[in-house]
N, CA, C and O atoms as a GROMACS GRO file, in nm:
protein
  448
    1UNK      N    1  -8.857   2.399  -3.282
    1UNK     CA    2  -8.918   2.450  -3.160
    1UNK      C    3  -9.012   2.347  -3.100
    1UNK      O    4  -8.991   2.295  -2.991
    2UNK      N    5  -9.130   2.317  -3.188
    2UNK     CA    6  -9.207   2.212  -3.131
    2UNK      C    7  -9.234   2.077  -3.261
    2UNK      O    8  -9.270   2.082  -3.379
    3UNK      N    9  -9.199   1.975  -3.179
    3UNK     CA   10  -9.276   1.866  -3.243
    3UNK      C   11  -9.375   1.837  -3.340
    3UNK      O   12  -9.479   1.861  -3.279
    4UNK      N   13  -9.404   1.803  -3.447
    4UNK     CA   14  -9.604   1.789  -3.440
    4UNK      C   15  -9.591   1.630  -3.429
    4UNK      O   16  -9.504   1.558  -3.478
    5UNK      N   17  -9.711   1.594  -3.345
    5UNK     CA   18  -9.706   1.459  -3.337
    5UNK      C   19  -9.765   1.356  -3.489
    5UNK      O   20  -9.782   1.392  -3.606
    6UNK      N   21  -9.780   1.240  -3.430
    6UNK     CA   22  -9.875   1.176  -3.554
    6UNK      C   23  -9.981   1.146  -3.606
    6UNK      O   24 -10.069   1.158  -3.521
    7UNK      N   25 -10.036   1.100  -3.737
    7UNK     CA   26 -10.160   1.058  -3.761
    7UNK      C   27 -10.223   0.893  -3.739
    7UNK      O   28 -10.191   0.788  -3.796
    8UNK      N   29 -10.302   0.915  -3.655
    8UNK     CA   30 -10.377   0.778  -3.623
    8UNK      C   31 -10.539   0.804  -3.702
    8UNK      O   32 -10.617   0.900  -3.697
    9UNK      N   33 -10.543   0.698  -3.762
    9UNK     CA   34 -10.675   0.657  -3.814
    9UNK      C   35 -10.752   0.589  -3.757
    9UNK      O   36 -10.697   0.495  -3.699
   10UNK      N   37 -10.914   0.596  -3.740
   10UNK     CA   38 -10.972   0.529  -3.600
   10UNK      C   39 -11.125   0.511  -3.688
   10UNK      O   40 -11.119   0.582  -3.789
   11UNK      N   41 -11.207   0.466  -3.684
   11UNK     CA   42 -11.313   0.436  -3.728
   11UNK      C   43 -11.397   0.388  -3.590
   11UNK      O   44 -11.440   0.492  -3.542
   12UNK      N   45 -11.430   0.296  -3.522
   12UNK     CA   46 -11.468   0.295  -3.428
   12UNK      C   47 -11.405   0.263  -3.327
   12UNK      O   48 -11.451   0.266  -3.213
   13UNK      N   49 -11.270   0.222  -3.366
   13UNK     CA   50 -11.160   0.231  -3.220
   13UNK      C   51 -11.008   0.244  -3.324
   13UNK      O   52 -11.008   0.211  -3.443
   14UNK      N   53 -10.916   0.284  -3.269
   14UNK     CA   54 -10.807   0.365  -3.340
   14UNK      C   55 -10.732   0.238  -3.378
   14UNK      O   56 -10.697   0.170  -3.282
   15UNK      N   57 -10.687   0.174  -3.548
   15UNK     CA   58 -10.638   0.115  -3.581
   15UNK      C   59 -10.478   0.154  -3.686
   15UNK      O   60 -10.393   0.069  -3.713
   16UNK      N   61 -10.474   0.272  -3.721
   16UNK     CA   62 -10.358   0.256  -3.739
   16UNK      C   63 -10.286   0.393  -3.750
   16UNK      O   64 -10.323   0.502  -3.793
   17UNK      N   65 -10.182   0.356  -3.702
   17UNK     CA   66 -10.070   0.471  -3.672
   17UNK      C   67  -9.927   0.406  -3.672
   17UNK      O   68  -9.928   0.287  -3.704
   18UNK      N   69  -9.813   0.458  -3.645
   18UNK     CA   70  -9.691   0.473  -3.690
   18UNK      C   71  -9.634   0.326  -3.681
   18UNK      O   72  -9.550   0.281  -3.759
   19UNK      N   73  -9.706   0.238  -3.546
   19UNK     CA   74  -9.673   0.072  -3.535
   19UNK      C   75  -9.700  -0.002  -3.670
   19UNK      O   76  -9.608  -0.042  -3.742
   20UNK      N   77  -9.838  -0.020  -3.701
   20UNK     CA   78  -9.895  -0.053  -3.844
   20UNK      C   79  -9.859  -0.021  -3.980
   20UNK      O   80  -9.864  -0.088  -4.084
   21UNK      N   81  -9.818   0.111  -3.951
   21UNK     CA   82  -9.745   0.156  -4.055
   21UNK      C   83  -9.615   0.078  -4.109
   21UNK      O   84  -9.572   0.036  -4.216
   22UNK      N   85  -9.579   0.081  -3.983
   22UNK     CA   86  -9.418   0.020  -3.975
   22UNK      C   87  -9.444  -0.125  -4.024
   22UNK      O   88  -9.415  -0.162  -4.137
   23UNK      N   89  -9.508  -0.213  -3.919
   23UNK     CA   90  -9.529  -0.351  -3.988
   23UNK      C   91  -9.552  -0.385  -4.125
   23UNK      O   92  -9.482  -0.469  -4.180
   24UNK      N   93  -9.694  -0.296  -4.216
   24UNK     CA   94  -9.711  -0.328  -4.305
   24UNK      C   95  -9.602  -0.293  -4.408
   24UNK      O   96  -9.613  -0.359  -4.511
   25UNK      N   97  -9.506  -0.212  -4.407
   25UNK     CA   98  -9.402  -0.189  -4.439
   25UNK      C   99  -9.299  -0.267  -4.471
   25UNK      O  100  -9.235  -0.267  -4.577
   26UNK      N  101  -9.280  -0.353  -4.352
   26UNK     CA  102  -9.161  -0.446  -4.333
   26UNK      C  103  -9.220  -0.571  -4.428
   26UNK      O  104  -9.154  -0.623  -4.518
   27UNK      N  105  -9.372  -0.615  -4.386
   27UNK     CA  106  -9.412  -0.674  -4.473
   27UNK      C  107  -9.397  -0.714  -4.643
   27UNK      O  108  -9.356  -0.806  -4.714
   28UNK      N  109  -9.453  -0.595  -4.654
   28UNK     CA  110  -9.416  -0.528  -4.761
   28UNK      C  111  -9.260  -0.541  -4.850
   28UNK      O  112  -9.236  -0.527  -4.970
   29UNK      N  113  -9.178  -0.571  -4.744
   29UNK     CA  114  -9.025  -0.544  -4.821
   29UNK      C  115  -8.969  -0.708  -4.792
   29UNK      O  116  -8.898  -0.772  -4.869
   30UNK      N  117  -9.021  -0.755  -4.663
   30UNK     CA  118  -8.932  -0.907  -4.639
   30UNK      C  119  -9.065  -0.997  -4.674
   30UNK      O  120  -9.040  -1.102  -4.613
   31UNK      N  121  -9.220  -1.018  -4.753
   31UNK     CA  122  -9.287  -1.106  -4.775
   31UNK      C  123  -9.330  -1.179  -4.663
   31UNK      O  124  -9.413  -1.270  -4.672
   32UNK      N  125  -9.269  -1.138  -4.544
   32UNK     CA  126  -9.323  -1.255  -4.440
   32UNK      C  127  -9.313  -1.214  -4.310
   32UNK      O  128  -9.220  -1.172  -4.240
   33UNK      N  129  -9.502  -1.248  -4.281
   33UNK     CA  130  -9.502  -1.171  -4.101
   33UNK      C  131  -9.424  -1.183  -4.035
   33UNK      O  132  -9.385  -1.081  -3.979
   34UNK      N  133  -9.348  -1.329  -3.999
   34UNK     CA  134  -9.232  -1.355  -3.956
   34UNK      C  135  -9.130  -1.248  -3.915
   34UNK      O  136  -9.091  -1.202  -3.808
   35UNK      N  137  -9.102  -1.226  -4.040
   35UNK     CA  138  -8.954  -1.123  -4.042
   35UNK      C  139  -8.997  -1.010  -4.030
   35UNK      O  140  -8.921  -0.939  -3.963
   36UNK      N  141  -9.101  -0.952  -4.071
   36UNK     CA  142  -9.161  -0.852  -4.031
   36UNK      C  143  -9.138  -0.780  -3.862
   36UNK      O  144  -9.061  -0.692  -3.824
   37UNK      N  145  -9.236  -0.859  -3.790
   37UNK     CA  146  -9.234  -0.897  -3.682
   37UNK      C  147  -9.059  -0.875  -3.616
   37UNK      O  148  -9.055  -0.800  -3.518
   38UNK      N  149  -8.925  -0.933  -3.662
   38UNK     CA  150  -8.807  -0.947  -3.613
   38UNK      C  151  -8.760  -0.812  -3.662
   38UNK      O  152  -8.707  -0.732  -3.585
   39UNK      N  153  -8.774  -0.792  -3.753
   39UNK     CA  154  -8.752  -0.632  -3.771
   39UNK      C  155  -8.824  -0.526  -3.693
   39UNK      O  156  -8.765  -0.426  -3.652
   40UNK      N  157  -8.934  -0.545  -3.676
   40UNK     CA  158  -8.946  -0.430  -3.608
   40UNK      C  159  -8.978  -0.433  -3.489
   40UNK      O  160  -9.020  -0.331  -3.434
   41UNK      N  161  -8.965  -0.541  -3.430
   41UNK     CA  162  -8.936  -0.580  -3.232
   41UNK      C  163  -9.089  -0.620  -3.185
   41UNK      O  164  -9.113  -0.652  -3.068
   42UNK      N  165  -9.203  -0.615  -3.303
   42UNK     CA  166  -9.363  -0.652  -3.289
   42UNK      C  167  -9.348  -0.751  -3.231
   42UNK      O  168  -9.256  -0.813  -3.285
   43UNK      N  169  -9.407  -0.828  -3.110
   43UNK     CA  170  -9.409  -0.931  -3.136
   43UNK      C  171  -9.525  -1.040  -3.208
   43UNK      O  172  -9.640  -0.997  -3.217
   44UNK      N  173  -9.508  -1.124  -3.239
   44UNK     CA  174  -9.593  -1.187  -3.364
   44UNK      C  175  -9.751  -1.206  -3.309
   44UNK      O  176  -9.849  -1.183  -3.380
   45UNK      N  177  -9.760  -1.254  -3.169
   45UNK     CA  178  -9.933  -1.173  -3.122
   45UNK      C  179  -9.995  -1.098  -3.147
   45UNK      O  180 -10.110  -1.090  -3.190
   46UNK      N  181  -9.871  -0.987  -3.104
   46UNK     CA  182  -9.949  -0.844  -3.135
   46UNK      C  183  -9.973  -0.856  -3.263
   46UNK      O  184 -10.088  -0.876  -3.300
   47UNK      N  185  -9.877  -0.846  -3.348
   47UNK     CA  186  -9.873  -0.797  -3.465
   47UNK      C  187 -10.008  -0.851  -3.527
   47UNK      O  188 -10.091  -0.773  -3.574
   48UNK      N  189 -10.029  -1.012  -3.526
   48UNK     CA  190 -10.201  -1.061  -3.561
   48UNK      C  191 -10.268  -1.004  -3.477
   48UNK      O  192 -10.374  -1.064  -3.492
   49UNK      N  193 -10.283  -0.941  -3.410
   49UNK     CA  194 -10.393  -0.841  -3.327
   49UNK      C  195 -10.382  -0.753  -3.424
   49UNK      O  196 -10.458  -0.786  -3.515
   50UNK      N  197 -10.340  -0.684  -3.440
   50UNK     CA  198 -10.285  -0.556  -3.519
   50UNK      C  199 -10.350  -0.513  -3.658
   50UNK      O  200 -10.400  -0.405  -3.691
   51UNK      N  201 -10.328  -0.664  -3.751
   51UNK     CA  202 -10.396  -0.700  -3.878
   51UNK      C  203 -10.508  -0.698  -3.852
   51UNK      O  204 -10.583  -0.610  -3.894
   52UNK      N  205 -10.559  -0.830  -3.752
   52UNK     CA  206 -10.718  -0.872  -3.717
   52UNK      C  207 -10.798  -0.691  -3.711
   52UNK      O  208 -10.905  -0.659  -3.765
   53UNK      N  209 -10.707  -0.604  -3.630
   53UNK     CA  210 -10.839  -0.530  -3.582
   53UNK      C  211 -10.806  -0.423  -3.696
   53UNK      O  212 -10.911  -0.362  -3.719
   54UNK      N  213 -10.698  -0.375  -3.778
   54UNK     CA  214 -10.697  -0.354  -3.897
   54UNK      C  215 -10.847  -0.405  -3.981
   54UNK      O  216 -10.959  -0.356  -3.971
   55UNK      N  217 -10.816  -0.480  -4.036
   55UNK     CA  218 -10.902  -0.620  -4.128
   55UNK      C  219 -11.081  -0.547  -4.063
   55UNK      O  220 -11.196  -0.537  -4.106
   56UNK      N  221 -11.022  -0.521  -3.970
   56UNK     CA  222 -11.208  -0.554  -3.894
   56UNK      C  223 -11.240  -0.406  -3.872
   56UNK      O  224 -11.360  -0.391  -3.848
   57UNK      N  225 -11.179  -0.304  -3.872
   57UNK     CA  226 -11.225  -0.180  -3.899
   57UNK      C  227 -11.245  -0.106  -4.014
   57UNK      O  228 -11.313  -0.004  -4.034
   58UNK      N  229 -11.162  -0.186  -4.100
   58UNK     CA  230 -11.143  -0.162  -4.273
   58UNK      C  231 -11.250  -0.184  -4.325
   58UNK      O  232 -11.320  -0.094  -4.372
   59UNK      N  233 -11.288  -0.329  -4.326
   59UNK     CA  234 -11.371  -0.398  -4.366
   59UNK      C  235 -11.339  -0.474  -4.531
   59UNK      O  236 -11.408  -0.479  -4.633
   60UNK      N  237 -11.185  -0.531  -4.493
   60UNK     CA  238 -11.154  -0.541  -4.616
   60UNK      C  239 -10.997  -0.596  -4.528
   60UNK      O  240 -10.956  -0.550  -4.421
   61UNK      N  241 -10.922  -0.717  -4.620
   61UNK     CA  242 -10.789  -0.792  -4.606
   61UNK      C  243 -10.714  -0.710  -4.613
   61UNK      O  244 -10.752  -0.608  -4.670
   62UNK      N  245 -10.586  -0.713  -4.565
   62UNK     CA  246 -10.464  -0.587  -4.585
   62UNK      C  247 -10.335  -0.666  -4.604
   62UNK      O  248 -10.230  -0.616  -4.644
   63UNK      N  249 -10.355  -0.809  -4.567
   63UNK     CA  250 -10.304  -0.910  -4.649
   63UNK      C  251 -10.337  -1.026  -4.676
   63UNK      O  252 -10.453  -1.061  -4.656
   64UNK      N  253 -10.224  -1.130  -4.739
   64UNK     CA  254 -10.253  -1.212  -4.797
   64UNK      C  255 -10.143  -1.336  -4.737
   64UNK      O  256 -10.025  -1.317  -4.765
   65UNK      N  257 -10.161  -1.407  -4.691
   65UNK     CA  258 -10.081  -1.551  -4.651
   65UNK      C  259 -10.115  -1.690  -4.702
   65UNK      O  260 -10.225  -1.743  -4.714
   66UNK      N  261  -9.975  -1.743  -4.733
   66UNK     CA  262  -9.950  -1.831  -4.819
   66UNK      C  263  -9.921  -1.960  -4.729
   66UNK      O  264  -9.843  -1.951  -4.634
   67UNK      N  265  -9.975  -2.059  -4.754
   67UNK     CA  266  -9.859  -2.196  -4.652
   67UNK      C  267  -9.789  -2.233  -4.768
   67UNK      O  268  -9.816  -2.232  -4.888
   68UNK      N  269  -9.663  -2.274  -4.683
   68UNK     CA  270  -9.560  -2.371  -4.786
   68UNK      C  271  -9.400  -2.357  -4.749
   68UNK      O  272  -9.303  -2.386  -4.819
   69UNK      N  273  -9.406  -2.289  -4.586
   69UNK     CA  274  -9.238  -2.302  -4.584
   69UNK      C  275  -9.183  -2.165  -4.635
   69UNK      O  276  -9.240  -2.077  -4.699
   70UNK      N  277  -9.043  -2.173  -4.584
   70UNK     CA  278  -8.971  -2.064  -4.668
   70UNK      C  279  -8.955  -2.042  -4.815
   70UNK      O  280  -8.903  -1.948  -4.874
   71UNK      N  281  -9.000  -2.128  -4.850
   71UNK     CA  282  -8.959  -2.141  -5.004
   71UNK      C  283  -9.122  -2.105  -5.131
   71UNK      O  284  -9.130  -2.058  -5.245
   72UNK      N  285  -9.219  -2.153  -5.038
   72UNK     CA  286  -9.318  -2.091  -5.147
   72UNK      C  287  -9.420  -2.023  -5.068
   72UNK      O  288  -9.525  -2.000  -5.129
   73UNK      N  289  -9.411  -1.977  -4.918
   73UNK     CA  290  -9.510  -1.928  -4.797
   73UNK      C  291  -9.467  -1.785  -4.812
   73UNK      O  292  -9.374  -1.732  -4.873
   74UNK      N  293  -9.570  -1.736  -4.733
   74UNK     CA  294  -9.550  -1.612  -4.672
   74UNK      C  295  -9.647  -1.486  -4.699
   74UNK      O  296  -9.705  -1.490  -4.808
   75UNK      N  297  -9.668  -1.394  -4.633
   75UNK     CA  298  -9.719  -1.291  -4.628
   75UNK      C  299  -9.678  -1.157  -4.697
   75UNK      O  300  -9.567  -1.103  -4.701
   76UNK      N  301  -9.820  -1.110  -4.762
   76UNK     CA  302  -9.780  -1.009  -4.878
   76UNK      C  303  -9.903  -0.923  -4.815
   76UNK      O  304  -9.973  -0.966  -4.724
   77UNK      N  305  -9.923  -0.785  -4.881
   77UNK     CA  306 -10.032  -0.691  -4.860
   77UNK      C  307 -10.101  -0.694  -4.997
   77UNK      O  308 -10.068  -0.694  -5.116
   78UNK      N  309 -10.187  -0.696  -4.939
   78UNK     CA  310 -10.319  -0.697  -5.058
   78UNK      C  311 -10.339  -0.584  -5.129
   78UNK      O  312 -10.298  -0.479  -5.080
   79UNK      N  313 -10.402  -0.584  -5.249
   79UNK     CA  314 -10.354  -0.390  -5.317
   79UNK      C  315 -10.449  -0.334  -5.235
   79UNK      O  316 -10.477  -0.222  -5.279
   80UNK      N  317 -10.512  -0.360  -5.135
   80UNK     CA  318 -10.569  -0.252  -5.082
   80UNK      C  319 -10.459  -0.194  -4.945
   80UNK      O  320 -10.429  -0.080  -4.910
   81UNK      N  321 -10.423  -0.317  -4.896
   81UNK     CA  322 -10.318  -0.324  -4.834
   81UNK      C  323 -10.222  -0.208  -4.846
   81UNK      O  324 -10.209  -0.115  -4.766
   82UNK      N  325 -10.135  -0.238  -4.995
   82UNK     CA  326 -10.058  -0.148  -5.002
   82UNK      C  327 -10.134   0.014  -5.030
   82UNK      O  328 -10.099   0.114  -4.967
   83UNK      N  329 -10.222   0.014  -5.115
   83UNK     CA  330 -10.283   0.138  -5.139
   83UNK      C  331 -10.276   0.201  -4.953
   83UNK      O  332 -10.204   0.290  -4.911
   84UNK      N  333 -10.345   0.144  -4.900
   84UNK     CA  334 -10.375   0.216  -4.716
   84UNK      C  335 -10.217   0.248  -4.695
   84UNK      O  336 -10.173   0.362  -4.677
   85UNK      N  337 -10.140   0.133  -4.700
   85UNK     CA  338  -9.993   0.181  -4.635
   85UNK      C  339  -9.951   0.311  -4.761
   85UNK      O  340  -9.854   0.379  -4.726
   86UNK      N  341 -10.003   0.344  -4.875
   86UNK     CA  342  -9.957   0.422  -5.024
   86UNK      C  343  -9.988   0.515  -4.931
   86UNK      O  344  -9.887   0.580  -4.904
   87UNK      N  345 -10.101   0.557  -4.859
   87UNK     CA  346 -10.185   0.674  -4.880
   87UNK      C  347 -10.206   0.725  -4.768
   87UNK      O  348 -10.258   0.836  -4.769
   88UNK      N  349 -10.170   0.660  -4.633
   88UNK     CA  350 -10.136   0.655  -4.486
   88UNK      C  351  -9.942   0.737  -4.505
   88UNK      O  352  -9.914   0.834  -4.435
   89UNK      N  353  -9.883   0.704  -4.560
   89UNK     CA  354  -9.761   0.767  -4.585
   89UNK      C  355  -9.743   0.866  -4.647
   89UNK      O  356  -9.659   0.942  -4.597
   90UNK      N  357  -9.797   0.904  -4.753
   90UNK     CA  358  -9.837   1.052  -4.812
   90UNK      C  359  -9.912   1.158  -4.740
   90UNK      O  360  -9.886   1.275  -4.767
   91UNK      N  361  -9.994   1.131  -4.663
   91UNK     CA  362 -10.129   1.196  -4.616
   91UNK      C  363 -10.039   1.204  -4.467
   91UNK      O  364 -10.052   1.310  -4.406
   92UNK      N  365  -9.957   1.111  -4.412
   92UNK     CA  366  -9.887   1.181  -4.275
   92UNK      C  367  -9.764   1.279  -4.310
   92UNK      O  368  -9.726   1.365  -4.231
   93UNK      N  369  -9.707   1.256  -4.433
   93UNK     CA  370  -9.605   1.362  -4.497
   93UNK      C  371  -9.654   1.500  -4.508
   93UNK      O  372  -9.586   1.604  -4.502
   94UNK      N  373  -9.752   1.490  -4.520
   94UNK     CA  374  -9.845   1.641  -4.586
   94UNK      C  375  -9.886   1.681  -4.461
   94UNK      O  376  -9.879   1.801  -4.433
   95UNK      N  377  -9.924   1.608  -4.386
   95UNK     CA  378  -9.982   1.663  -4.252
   95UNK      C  379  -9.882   1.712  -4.166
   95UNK      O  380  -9.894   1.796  -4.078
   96UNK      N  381  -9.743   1.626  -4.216
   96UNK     CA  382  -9.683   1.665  -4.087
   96UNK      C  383  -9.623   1.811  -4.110
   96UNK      O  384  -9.607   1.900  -4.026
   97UNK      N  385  -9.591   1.809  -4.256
   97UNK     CA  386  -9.567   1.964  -4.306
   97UNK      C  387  -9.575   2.022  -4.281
   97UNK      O  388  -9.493   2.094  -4.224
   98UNK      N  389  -9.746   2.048  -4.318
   98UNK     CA  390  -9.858   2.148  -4.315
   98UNK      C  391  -9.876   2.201  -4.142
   98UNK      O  392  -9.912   2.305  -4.087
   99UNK      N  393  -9.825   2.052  -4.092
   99UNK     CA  394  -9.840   2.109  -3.912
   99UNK      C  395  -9.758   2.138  -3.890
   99UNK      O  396  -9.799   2.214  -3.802
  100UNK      N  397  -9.662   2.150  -3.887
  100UNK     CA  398  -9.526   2.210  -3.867
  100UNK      C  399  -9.489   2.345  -3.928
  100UNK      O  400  -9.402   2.418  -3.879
  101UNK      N  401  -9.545   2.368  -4.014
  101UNK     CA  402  -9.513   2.517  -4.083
  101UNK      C  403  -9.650   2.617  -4.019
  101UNK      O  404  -9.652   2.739  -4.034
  102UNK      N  405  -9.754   2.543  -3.952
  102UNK     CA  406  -9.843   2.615  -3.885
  102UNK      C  407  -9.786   2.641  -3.741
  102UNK      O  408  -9.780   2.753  -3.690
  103UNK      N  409  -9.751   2.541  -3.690
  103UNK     CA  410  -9.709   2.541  -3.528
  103UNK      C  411  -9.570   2.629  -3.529
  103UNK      O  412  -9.533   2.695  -3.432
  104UNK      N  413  -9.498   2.620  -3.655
  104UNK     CA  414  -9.393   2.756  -3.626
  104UNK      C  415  -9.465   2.873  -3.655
  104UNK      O  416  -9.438   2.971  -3.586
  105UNK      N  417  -9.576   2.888  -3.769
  105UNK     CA  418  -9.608   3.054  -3.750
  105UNK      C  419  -9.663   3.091  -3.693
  105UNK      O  420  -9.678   3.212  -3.714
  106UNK      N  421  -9.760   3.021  -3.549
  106UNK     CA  422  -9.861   3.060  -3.466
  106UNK      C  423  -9.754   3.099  -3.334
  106UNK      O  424  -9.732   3.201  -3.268
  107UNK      N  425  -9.697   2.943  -3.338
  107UNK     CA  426  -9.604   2.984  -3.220
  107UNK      C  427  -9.470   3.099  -3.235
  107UNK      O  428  -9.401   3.110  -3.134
  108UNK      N  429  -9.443   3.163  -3.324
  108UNK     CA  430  -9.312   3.276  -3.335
  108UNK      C  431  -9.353   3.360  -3.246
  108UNK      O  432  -9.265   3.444  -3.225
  109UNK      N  433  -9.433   3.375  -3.193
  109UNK     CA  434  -9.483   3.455  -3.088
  109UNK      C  435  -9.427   3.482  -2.956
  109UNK      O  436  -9.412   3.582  -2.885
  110UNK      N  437  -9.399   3.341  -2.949
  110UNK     CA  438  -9.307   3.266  -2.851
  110UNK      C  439  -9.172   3.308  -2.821
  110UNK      O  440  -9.108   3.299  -2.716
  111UNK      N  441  -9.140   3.358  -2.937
  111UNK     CA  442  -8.984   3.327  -2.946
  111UNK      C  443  -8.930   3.478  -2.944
  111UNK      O  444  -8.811   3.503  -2.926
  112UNK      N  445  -9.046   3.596  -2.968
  112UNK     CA  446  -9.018   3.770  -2.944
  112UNK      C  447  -8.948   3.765  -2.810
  112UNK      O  448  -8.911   3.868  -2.756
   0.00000   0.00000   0.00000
């Protein structure tokens, strides 16, 4: 019947929601902002915007970058990193549930 939308996290200006999610994700699976970035259509500006204001609302790295080429470079998430992307993915699962099994029993009302 209805949608529920998503969870954005904001501390003094809104840093992460379903984009961030996604990046640190891709991160997460291909090691490197790079590909990250090509997977999920970010482009690589944004995407260091993205981290930076991450990083700077956290108050704490969410990753970690390496120099050295394809062969010994690249970008990983920091365990806090992954813990936020751990716990940002559980906590929007539950929410989205929990909102969805509310927004159908408030709204059945609707549907008499």
């Amino acid at each position: 019947m209805f949608a529920v939308n998503t969870l954005r996290l904001a501390n003094t200006n809104v840093f992460f929601g379903p984009g961030p999610q996604l990046l640190l994700a891709q991160i997460e699976a291909t090691a490197s902002l790079r590909k990250a970035t090509i997977e999920t259509g970010i482009s690589y500006t944004k995407a260091l915007r993205m981290l930076r204001k991450m990083e700077q609302e956290l108050g704490f790295a969410v990753v970690a970058s390496a120099k050295g080429g394809s062969t010994r470079g690249g970008t990983t998430l920091t365990p806090k990193g992954k813990q936020l992307l751990q716990t940002y993915t559980e906590v929007q699962h539950q929410l989205q549930a929990e909102a969805q099994r509310l927004v159908e029993e408030r709204f059945a009302v609707l549907k008499e």
